[in-house]
Structure formats: C-alpha cells, structure tokens
mmCIF file of the N, C-alpha and C atoms, coordinates in Angstrom:
data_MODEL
# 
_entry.id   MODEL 
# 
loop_
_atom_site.group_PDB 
_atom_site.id 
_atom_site.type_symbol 
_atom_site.label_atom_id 
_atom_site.label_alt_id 
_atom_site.label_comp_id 
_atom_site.label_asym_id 
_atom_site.label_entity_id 
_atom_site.label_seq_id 
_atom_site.pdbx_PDB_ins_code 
_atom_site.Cartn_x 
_atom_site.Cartn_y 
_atom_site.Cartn_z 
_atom_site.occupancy 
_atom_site.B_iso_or_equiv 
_atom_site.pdbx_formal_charge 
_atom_site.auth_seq_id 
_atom_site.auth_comp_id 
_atom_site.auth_asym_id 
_atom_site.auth_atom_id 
_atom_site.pdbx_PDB_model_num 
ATOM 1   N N  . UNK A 1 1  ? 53.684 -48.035 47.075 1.00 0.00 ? 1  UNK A N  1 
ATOM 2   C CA . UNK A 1 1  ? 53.627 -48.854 45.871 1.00 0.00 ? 1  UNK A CA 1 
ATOM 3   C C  . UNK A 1 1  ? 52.982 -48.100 44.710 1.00 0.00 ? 1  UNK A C  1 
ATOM 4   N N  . UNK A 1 2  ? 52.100 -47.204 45.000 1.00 0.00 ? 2  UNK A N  1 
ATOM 5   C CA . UNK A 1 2  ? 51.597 -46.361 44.021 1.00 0.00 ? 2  UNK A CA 1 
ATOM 6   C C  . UNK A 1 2  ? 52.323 -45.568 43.138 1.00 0.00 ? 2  UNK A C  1 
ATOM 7   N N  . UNK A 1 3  ? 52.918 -44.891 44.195 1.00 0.00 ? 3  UNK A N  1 
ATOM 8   C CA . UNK A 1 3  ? 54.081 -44.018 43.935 1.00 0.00 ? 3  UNK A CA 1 
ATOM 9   C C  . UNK A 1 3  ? 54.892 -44.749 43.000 1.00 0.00 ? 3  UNK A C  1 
ATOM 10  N N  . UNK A 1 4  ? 55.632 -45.731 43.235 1.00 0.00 ? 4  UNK A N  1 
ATOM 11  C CA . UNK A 1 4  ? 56.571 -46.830 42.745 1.00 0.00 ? 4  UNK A CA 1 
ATOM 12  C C  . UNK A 1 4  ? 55.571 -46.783 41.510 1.00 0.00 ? 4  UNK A C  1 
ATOM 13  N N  . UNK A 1 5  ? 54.374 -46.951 41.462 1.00 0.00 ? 5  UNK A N  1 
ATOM 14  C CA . UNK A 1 5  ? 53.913 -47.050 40.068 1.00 0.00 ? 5  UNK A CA 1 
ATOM 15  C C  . UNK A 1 5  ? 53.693 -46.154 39.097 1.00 0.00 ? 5  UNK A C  1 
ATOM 16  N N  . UNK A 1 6  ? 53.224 -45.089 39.608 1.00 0.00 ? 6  UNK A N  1 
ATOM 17  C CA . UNK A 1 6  ? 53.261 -43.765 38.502 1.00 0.00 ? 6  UNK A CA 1 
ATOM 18  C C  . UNK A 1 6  ? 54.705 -43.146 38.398 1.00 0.00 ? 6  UNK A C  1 
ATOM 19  N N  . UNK A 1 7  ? 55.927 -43.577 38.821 1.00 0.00 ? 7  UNK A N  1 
ATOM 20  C CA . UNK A 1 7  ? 57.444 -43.139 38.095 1.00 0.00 ? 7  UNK A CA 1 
ATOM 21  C C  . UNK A 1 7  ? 57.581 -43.936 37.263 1.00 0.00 ? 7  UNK A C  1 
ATOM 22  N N  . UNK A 1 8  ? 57.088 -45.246 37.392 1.00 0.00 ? 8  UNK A N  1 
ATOM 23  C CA . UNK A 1 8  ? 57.742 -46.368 36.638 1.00 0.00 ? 8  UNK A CA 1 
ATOM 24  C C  . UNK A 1 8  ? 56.621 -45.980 35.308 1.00 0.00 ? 8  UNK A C  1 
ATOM 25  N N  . UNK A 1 9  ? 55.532 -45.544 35.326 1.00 0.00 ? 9  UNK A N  1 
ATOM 26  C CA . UNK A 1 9  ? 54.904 -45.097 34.288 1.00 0.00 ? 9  UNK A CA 1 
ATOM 27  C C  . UNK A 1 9  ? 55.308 -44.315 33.699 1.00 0.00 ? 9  UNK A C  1 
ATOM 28  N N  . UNK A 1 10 ? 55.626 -43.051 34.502 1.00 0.00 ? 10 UNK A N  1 
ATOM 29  C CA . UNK A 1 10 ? 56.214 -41.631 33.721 1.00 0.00 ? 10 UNK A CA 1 
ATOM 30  C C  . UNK A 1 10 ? 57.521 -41.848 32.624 1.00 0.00 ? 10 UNK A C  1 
ATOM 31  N N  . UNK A 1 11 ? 57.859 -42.993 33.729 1.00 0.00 ? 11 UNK A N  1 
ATOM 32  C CA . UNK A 1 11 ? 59.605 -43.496 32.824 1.00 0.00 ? 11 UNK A CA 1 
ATOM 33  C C  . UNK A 1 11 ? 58.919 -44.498 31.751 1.00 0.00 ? 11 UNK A C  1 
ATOM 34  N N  . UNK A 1 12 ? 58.030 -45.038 31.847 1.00 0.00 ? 12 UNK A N  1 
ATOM 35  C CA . UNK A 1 12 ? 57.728 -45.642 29.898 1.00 0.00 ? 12 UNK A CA 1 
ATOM 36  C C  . UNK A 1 12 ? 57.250 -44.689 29.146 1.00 0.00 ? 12 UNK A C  1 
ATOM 37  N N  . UNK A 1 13 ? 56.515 -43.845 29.585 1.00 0.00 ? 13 UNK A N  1 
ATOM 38  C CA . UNK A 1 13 ? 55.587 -42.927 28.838 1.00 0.00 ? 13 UNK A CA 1 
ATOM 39  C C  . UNK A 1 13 ? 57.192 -42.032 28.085 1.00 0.00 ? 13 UNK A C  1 
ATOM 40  N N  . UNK A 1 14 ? 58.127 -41.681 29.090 1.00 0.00 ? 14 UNK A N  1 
ATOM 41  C CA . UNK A 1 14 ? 59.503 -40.734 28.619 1.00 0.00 ? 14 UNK A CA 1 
ATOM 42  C C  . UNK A 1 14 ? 60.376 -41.910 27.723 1.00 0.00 ? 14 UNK A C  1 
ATOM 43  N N  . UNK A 1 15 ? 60.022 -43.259 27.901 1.00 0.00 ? 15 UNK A N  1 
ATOM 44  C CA . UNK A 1 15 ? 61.169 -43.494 27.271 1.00 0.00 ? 15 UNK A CA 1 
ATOM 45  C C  . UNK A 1 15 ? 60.437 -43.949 25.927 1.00 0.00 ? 15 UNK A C  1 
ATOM 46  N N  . UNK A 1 16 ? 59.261 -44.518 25.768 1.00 0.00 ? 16 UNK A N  1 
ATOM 47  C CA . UNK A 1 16 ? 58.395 -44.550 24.355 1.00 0.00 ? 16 UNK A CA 1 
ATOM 48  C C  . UNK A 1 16 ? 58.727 -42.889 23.724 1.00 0.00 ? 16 UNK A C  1 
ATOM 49  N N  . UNK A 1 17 ? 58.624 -42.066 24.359 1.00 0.00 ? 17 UNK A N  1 
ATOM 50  C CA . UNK A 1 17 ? 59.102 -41.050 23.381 1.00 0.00 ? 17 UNK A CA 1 
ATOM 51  C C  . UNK A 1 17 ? 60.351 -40.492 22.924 1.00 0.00 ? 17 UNK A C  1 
ATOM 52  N N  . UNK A 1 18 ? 61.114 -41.416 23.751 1.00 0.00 ? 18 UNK A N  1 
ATOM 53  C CA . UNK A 1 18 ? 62.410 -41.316 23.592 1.00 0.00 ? 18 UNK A CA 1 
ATOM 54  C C  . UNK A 1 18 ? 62.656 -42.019 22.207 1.00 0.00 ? 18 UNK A C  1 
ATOM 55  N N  . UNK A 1 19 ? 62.045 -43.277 22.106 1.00 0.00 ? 19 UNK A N  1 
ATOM 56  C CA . UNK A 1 19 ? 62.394 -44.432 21.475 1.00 0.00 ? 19 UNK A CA 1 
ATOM 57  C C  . UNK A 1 19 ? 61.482 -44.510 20.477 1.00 0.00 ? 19 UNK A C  1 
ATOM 58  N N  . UNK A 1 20 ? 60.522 -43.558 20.152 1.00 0.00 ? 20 UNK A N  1 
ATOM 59  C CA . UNK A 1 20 ? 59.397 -43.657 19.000 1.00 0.00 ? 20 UNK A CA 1 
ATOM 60  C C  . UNK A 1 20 ? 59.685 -43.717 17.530 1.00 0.00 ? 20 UNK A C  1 
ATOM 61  N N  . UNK A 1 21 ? 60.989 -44.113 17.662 1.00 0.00 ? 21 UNK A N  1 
ATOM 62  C CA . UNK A 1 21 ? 61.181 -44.293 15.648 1.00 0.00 ? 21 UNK A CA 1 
ATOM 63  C C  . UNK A 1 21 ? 62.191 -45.430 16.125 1.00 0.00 ? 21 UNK A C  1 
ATOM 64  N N  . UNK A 1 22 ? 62.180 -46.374 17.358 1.00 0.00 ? 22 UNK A N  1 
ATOM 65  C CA . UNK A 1 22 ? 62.950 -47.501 17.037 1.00 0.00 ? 22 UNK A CA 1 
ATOM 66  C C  . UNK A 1 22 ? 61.633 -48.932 17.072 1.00 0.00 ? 22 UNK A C  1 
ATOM 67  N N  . UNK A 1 23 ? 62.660 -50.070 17.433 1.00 0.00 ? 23 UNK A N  1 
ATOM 68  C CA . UNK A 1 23 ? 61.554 -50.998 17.098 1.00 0.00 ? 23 UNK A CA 1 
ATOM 69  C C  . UNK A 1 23 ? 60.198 -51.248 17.798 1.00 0.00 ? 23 UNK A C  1 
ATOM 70  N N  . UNK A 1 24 ? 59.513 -51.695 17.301 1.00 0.00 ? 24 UNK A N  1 
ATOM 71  C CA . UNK A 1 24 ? 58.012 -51.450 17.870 1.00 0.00 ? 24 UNK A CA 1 
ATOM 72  C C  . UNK A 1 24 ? 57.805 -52.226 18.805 1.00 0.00 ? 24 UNK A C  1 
ATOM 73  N N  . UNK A 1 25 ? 58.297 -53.264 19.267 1.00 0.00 ? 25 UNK A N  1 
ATOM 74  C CA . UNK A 1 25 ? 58.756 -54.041 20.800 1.00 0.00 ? 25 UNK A CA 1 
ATOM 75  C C  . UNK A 1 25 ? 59.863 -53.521 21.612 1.00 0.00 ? 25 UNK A C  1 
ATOM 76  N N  . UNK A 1 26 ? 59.882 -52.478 21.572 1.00 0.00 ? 26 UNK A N  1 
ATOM 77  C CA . UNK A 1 26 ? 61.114 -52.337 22.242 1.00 0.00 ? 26 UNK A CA 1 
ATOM 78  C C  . UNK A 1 26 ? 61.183 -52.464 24.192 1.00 0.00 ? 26 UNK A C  1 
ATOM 79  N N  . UNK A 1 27 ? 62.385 -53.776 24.244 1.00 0.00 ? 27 UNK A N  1 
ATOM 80  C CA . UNK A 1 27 ? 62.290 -54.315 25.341 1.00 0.00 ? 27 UNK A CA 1 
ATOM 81  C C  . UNK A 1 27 ? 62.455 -53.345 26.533 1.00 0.00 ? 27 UNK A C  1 
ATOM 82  N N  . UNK A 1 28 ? 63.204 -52.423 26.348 1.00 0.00 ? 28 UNK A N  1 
ATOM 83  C CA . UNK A 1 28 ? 62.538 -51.595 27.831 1.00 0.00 ? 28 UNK A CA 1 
ATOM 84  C C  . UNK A 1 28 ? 61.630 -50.917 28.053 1.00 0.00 ? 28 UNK A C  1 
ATOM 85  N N  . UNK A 1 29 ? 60.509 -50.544 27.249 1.00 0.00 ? 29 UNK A N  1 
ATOM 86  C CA . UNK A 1 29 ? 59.525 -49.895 27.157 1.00 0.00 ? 29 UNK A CA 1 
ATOM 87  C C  . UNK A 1 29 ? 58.373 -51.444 27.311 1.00 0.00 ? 29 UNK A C  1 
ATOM 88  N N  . UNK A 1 30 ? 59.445 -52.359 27.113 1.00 0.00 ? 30 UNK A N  1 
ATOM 89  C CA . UNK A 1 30 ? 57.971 -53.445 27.998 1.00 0.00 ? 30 UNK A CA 1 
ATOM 90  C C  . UNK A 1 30 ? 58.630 -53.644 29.114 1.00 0.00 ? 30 UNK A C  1 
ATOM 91  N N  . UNK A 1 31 ? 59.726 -53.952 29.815 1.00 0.00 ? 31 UNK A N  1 
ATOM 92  C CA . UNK A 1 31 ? 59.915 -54.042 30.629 1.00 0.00 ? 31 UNK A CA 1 
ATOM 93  C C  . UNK A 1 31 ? 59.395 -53.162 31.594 1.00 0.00 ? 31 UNK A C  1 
ATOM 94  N N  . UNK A 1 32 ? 59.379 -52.226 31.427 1.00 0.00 ? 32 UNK A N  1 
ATOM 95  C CA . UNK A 1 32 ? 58.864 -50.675 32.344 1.00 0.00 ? 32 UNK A CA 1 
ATOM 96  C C  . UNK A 1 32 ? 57.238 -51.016 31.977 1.00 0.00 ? 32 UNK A C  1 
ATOM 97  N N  . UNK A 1 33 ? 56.657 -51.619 31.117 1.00 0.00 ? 33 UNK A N  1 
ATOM 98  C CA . UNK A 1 33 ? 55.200 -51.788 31.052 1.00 0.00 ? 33 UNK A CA 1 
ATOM 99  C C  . UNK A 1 33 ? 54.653 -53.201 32.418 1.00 0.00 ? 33 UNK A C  1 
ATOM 100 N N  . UNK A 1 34 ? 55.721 -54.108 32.068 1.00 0.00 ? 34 UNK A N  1 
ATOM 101 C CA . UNK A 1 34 ? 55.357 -55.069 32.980 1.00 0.00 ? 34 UNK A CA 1 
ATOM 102 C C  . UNK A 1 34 ? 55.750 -54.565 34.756 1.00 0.00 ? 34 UNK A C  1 
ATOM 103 N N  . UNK A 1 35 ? 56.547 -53.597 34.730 1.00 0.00 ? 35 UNK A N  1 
ATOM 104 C CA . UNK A 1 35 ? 57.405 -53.301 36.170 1.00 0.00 ? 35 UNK A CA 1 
ATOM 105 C C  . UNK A 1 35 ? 56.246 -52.649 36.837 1.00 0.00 ? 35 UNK A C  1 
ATOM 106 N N  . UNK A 1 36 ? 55.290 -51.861 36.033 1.00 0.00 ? 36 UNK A N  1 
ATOM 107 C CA . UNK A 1 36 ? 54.097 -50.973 36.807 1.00 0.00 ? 36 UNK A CA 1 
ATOM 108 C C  . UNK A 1 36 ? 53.164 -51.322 36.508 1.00 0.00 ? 36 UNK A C  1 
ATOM 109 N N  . UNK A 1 37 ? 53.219 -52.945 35.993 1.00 0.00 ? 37 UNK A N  1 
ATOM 110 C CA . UNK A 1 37 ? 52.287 -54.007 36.204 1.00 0.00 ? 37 UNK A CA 1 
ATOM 111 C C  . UNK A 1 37 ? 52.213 -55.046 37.490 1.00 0.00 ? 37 UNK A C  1 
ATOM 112 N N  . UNK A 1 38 ? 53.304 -55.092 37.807 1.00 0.00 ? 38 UNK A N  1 
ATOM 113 C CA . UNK A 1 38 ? 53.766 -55.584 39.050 1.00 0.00 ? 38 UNK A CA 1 
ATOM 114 C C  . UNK A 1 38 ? 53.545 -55.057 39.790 1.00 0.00 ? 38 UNK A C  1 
ATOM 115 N N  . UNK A 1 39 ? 53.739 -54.222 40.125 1.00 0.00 ? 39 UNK A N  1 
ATOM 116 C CA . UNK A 1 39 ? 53.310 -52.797 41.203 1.00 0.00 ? 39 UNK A CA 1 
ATOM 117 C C  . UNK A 1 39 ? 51.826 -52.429 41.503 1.00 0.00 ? 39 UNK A C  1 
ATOM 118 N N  . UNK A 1 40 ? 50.904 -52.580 40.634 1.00 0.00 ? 40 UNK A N  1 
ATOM 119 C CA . UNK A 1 40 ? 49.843 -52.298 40.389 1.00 0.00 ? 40 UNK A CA 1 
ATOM 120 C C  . UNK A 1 40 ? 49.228 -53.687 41.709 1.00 0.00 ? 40 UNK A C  1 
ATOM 121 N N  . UNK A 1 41 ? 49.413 -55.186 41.053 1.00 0.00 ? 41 UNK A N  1 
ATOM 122 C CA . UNK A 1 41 ? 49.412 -56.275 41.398 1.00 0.00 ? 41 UNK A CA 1 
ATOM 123 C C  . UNK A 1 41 ? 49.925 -56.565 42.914 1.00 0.00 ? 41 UNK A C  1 
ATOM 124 N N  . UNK A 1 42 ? 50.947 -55.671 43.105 1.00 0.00 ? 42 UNK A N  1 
ATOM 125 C CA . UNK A 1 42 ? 51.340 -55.725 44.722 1.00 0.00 ? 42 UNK A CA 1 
ATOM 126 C C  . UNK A 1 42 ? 50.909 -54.871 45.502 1.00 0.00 ? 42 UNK A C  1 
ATOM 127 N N  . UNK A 1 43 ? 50.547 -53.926 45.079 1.00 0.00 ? 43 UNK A N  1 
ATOM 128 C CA . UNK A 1 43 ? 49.661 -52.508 45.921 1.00 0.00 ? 43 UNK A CA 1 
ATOM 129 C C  . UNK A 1 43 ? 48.116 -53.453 46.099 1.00 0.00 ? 43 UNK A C  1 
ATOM 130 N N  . UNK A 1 44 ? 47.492 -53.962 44.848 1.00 0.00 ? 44 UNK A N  1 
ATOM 131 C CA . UNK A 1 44 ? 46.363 -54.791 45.303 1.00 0.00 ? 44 UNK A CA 1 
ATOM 132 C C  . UNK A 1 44 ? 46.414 -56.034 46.715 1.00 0.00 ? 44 UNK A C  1 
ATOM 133 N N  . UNK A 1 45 ? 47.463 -56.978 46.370 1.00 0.00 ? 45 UNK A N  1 
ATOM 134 C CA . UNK A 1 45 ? 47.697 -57.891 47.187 1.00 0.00 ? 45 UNK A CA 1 
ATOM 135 C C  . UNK A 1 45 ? 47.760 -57.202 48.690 1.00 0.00 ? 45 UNK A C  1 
ATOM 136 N N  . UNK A 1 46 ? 49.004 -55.962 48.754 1.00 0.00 ? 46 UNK A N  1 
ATOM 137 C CA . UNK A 1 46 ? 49.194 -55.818 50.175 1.00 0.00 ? 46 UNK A CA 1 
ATOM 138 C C  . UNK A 1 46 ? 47.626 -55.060 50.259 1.00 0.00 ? 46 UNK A C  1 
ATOM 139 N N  . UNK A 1 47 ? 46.454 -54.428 49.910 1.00 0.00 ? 47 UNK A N  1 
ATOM 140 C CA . UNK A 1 47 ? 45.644 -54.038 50.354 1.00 0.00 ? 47 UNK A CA 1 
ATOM 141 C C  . UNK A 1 47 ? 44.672 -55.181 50.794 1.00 0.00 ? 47 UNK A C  1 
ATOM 142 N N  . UNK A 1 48 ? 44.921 -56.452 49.957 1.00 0.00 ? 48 UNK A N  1 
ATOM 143 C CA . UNK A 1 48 ? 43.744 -57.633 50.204 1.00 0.00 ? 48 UNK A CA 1 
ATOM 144 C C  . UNK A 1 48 ? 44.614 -58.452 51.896 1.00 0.00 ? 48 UNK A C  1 
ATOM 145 N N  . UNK A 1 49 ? 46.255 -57.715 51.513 1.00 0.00 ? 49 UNK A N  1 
ATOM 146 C CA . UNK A 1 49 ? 46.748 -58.680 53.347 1.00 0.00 ? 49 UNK A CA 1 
ATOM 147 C C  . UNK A 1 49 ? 46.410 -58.305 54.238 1.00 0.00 ? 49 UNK A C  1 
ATOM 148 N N  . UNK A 1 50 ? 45.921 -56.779 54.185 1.00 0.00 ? 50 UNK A N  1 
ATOM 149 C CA . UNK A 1 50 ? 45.876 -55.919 55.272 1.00 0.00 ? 50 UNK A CA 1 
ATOM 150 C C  . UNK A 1 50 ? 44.633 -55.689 55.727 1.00 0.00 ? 50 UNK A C  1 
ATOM 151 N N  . UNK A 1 51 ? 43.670 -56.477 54.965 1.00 0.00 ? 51 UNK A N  1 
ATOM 152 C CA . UNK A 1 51 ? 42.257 -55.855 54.908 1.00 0.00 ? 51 UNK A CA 1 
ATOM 153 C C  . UNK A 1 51 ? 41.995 -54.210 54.676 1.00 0.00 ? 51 UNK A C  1 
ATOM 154 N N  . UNK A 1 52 ? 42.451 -53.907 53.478 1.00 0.00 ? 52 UNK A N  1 
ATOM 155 C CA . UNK A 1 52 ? 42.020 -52.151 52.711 1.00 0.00 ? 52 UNK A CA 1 
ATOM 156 C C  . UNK A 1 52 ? 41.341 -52.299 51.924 1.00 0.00 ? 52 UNK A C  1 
ATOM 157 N N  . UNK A 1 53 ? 40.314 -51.913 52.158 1.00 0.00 ? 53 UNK A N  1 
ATOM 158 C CA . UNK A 1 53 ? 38.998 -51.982 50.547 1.00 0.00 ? 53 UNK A CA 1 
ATOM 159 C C  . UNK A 1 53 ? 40.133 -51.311 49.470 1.00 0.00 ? 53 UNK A C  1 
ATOM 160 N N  . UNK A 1 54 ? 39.356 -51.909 48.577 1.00 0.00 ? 54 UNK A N  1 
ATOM 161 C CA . UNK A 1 54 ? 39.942 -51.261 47.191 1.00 0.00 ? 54 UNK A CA 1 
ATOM 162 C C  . UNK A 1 54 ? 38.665 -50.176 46.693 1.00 0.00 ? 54 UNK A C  1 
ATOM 163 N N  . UNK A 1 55 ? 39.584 -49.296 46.199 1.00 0.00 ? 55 UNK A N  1 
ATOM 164 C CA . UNK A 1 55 ? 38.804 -48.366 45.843 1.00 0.00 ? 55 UNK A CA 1 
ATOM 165 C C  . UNK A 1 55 ? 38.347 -48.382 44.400 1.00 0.00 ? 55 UNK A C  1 
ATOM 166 N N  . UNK A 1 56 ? 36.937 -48.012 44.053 1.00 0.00 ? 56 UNK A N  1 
ATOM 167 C CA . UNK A 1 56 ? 36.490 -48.441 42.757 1.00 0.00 ? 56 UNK A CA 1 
ATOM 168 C C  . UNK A 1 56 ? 36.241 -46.796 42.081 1.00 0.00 ? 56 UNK A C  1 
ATOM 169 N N  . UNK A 1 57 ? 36.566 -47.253 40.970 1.00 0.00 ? 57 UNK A N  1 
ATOM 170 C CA . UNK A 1 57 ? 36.891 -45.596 40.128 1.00 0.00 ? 57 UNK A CA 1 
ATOM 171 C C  . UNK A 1 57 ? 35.369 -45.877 39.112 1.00 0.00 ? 57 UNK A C  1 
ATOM 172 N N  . UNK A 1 58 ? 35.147 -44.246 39.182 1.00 0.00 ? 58 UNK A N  1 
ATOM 173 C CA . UNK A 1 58 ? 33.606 -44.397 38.391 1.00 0.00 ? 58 UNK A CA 1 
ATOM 174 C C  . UNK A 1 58 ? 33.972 -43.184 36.984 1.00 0.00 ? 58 UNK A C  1 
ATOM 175 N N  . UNK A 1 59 ? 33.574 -43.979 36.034 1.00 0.00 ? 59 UNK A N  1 
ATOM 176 C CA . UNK A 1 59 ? 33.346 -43.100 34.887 1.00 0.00 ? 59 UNK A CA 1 
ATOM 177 C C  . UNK A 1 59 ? 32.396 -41.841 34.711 1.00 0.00 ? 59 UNK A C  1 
# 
C-alpha cells in the first residue's frame, strides 16, 4: 500500500508539472491527491487490523 502510495504521488507531483499553466483545480491532479490519500488511510487501517504499530516520524 505504500508503494501504491508513493507512484500515485510521483504521478501528481509529474502531472502538476505537466499541467502547471492550466487550471488551478485541475481535476486529475486532485484526483491523484485524494487516490494517495486513500492509500495512506488504508495502509493505516490494515496496520490497526493486523495489530502493526504505526510508526512515528521525528523531526
């Protein structure tokens, strides 16, 4: 699911620069924002089904 999440990132990050002089909502660059939002959200869930600590990131 991770995985699934950093392509689906790489592919907004490529397509915002694809698309950086069109409109400033542009629906597949949210769609691809919400898709590795989802992903994010299901990598959590299956770690809370399975009992996997989540790992906490330190500044």
């Amino acid at each position: 699911l991770h995985i699934a999440r950093a392509i689906t990132r790489r592919a907004e990050r490529s397509t915002v620069e694809l698309y950086k002089n069109a409109l400033p909502k542009n629906p597949v660059v949210m769609y691809l924002n919400r898709l590795s939002d989802y992903f994010f959200v299901l990598s959590r869930y299956h770690n809370k089904q399975n009992n996997i600590p989540e790992t906490t990131w330190q500044r």
